[in-house]
C-alpha positions in Angstrom: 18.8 -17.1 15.0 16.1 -19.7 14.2 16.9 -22.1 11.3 13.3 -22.3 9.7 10.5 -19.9 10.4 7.4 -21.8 11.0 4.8 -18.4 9.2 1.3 -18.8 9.3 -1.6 -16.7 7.0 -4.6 -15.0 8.2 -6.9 -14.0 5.3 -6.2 -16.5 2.1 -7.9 -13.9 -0.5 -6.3 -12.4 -2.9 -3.3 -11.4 -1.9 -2.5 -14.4 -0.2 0.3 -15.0 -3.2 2.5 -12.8 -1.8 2.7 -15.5 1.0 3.6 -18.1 -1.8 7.4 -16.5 -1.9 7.7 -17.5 2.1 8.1 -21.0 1.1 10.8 -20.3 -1.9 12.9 -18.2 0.4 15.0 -21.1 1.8 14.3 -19.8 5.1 10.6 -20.0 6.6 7.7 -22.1 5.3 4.1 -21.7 5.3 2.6 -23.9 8.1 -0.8 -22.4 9.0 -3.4 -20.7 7.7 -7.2 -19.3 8.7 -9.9 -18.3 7.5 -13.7 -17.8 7.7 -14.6 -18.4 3.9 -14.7 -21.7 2.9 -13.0 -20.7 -0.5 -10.0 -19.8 1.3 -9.2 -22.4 3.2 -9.7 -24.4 0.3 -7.3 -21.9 -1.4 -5.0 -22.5 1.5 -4.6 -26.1 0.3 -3.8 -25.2 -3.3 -0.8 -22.4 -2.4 0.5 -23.9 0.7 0.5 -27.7 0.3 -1.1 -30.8 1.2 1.2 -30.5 4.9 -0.6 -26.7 6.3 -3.0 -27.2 9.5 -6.0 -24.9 8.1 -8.5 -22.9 10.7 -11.5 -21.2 10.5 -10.7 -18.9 13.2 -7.0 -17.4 13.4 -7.0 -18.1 17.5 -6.6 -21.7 16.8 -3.3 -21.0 14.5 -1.1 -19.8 18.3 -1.5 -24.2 18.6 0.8 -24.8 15.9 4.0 -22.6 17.3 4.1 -19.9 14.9 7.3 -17.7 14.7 5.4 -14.9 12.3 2.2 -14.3 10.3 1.1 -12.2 7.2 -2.1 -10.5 8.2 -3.9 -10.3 4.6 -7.3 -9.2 5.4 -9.7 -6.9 4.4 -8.2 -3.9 5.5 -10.7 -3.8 8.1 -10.4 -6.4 9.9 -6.7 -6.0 9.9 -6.5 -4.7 13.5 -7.9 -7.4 15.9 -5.7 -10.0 14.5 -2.8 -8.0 14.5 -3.3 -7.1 18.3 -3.8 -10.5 18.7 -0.6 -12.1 17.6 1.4 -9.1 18.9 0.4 -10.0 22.0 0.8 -13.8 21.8 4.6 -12.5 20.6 4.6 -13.6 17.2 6.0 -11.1 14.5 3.5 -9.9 12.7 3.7 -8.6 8.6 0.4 -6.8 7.8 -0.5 -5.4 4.4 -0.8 -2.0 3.4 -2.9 0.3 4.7 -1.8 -0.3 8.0 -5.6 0.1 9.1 -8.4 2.5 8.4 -8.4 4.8 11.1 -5.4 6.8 12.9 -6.5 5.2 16.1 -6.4 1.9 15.0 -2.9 2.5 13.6 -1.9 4.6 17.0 -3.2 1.2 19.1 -1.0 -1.4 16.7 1.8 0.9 17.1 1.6 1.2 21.3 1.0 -2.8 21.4 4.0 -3.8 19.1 6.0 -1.2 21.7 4.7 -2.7 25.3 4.9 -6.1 23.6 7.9 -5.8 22.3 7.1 -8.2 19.5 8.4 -7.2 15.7 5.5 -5.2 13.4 5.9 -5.1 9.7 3.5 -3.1 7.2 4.4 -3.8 3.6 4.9 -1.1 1.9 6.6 -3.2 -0.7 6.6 0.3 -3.4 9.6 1.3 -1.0 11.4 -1.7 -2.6 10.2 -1.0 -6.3 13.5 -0.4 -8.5 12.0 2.9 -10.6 11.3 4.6 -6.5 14.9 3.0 -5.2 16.8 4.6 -7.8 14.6 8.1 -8.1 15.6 8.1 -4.3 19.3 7.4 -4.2 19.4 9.9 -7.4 17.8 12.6 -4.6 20.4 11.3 -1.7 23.3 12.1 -4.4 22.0 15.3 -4.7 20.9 15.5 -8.4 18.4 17.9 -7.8 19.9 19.9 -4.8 17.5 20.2 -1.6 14.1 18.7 -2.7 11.6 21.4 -2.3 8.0 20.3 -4.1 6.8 16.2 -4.6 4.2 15.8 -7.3 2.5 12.3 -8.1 -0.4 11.7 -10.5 -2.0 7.7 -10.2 -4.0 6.9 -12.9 -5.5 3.9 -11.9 -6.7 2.6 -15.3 -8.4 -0.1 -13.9 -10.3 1.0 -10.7 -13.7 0.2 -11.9 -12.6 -3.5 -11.6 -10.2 -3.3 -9.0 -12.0 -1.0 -6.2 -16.0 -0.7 -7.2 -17.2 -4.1 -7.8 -16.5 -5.1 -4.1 -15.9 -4.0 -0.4 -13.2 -1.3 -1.9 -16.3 0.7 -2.8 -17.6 1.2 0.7 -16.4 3.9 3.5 -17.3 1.9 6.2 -14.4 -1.2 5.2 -12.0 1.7 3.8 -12.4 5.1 4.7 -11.7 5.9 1.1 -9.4 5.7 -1.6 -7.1 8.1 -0.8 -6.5 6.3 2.0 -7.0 2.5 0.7 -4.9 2.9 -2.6 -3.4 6.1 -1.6 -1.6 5.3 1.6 1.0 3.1 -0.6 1.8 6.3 -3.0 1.5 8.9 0.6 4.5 6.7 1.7 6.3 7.3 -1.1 5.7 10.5 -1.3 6.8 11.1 2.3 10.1 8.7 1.3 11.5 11.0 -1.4 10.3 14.3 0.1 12.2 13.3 3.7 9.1 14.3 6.2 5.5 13.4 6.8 2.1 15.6 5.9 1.2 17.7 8.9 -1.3 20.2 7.2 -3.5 19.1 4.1 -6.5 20.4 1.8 -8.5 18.0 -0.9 -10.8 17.9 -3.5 -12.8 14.9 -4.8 -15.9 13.4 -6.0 -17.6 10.5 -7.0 -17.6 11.2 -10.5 -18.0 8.1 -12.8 -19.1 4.8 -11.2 -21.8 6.7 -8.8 -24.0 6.9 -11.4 -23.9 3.6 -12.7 -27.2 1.8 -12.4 -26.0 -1.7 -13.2 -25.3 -3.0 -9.7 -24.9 -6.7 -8.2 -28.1 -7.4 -6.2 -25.2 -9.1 -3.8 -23.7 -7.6 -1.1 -20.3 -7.7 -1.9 -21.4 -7.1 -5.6 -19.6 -10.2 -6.2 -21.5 -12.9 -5.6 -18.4 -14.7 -3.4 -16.0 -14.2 -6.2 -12.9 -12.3 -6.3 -11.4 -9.4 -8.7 -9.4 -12.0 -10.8 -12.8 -13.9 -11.4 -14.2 -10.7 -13.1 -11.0 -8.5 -14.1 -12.2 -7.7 -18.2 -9.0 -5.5 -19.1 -11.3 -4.8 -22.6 -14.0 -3.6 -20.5 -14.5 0.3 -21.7 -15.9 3.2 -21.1 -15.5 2.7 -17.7 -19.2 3.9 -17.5 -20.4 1.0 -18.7 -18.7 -1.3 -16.1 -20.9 -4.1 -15.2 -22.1 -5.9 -11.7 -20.9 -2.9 -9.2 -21.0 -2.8 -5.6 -24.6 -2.0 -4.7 -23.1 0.4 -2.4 -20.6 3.0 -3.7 -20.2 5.8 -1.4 -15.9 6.4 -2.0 -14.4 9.2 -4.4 -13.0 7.5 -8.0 -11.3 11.5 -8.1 -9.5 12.6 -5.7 -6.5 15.6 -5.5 -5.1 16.5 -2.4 -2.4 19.5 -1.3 0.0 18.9 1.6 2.9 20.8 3.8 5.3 18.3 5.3 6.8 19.0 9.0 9.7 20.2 6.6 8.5 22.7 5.0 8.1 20.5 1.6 5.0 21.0 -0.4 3.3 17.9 -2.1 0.2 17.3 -4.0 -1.2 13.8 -5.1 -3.7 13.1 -7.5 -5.9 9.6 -8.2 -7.7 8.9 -10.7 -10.0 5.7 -11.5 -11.0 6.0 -14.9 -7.9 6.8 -17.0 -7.5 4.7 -19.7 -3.8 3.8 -18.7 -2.5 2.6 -15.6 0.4 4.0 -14.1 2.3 6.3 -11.3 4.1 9.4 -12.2 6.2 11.1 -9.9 8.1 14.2 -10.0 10.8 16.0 -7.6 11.7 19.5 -7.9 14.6 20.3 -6.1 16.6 24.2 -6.0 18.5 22.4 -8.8 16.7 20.5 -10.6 14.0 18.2 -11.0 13.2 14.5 -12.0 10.7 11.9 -13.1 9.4 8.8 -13.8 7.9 7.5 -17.5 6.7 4.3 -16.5 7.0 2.7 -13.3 8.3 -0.3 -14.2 5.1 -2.6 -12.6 4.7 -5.9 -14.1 7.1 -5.7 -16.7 6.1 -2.4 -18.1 9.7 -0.4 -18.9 10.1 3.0 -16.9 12.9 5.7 -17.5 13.8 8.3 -15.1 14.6 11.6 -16.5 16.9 14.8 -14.1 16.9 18.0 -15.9 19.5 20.0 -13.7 22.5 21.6 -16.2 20.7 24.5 -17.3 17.5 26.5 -18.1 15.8 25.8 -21.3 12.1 26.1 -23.2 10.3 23.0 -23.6 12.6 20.0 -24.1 12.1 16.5 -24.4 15.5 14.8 -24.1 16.7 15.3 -20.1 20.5 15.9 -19.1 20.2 12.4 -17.4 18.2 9.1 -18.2 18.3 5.9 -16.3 16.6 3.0 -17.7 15.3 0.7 -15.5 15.3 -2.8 -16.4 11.7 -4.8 -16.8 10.8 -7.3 -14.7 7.6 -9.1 -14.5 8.4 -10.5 -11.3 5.4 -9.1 -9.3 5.4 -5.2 -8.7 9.1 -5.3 -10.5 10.2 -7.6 -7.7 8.7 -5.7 -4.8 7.0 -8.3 -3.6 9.9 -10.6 -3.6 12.2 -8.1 -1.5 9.6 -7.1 1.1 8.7 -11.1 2.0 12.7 -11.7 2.3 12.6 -8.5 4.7 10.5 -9.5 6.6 11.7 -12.9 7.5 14.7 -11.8 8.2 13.6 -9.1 10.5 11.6 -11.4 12.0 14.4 -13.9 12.7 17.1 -11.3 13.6 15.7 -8.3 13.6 17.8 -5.0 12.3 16.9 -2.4 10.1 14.0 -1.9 7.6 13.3 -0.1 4.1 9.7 0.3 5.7 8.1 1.9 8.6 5.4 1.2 10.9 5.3 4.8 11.7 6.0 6.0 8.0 2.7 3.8 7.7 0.9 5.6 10.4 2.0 8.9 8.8 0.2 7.4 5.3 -2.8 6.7 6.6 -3.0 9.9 9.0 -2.5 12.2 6.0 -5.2 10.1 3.8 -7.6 10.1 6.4 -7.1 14.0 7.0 -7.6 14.4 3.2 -10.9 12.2 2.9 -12.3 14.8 5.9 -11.4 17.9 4.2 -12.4 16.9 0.6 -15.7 15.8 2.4 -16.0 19.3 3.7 -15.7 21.0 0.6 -11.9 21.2 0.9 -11.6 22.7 4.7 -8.1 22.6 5.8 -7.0 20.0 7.9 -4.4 19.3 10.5 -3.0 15.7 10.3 -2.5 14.8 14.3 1.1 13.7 15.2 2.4 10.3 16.7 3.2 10.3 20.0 7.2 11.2 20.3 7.7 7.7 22.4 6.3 5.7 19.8 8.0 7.5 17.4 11.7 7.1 19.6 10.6 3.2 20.0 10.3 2.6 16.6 13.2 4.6 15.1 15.6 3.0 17.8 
């Protein structure tokens, strides 16, 4: 047991306040931090405090005794620093996705394994109250045997979130199915109890690709950040300024799955709705349920279970669960993954996540992204090596 985690931070961007809730934990505290932008290791000084050693290069932080790191990258440079500390033996949380390529994924999951040392991907949906309870209603059986998962993401405000920057490019994300998918892929694999093995897409570039009003940047950004430009009154989204200068990812995207199971699943994204929201829905061989509202950010969300009888169209359900607001971030995901983590990393034990239910994510986006590429060819998602999958479940 170690009294105090000493944590450091690789990658202060924009999610580098999820790292703010190490030091209000009571348990850990921030004590080093790199990066290659001056702007964030200026940022460094503004979350973490006058007392954090700040690097330009995340070698140096292994002189300042770490016990864990976040890993908050780019998603594509997530895979050399994450090699990195495993081997040095510090635990290691890395953001979602876990990378951008099923190798990359397969080589983080071997090293933590040879290494030994702890590897954490935050998933933090896993710990999102509207998912928590639509799973325990499926472990008490609501709906019988779950046979089908559905989930529509209407991503209301992609054109700010994913097009104005790196997001927008192939070569730092593969795609969106994969970069925003692979946290809704999880869940899907969470409730349905297995993981994609055979899959089939769709998708085009449909709105932003045409755009003409691009940033003569590359980055389209100019060295600012999605917070710096975020207009929630900016609409049509056709008329979205400053984008990337390259856009080559899908802002439409539906995909068809078969789980090792036998479960079907299909999972639609969409980056130009007007709202901005997750709906999921479980059929099971007696009954189904759904979300309205997922409960992000305040926003209220009800579950509904139709499973007493059969009926036309009906709006009221035989069961509704509130779910209480809570503009903690992500409903107080973000919260409960951090305190995971730190205390996985200090005693290790059990976790709500899954380096190899993150593997699985990426593996069936990345399948998807080739097949909707190809016109919708079938494709076969390639399995994790049983050892790694032993290690990890042990």
């Amino acid at each position: 047991m170690i009294s105090e985690l000493r944590v450091g931070v690789v990658g202060v961007g924009q999610r580098a306040s999820l790292a703010t809730l190490v030091d209000r934990s009571g348990r850990a505290k921030v004590v080093s931090c790199a990066d290659p932008d001056p702007r964030g290791r200026h940022d460094a000084r503004e979350l973490f405090g006058p007392d954090v050693t700040i690097h330009e290069q995340y070698p140096q932080m292994l002189d300042d005794h770490l016990h864990a790191v976040f890993v908050l990258t780019p998603d594509h440079l997530h895979t050399r620093p994450v090699v990195w500390f495993l081997e040095a033996g510090v635990a290691v949380f890395v953001e979602k996705p876990l990378a951008i390529t099923v190798e990359d994924c397969d080589l983080l999951l071997s090293t933590a394994r040879r290494t030994g040392t702890p590897l954490y991907v935050g998933h933090n949906l896993r710990h999102l109250p509207t998912l928590r309870r639509m799973r325990a209603l499926i472990d008490e059986g609501t709906i019988g045997r779950v046979r089908a998962v559905w989930c529509r993401h209407f991503v209301g405000h992609g054109g700010d979130y994913y097009f104005k920057d790196w997001h927008a490019e192939r070569a730092k994300t593969t795609g969106l199915l994969l970069q925003k998918g692979a946290h809704d892929l999880d869940v899907i694999h969470w409730l349905a109890g297995g993981y994609s093995r055979r899959v089939v897409a769709q998708g085009a570039l449909a709105v932003y690709g045409t755009n003409p009003r691009r940033s003569a940047e590359s980055g389209g950004t100019g060295g600012r950040r999605m917070p710096d430009w975020f207009d929630p009154g900016g609409w049509p989204p056709a008329a979205l300024q400053d984008l990337n200068p390259v856009i080559d990812v899908e802002d439409l995207s539906m995909m068809l799955t078969r789980l090792d199971n036998g479960v079907l699943t299909s999972y639609q994204q969409c980056h130009f709705t007007p709202d901005y929201w997750r709906n999921y829905t479980v059929l099971g061989d007696e009954g189904r349920l759904e979300n309205f509202g997922d409960g992000v950010d305040g926003a209220p969300a009800t579950i509904k279970v139709w499973n007493r009888h059969r009926s036309g169209y009906r709006q009221d359900a035989d069961l509704e669960v509130p779910i209480v607001p809570s503009t903690a971030a992500h409903g107080g995901a973000d919260a409960a993954v951090v305190a995971e983590f730190l205390h996985f990393a200090a005693v290790g034990g059990p976790t709500e996540t899954s380096p190899v239910a993150a593997r699985e994510a990426v593996a069936a986006a990345v399948a998807a992204t080739a097949s909707l590429r190809a016109n919708g060819m079938p494709m076969t998602v390639p399995e994790l090596d049983p050892e790694l999958v032993h290690y990890f479940d042990e």
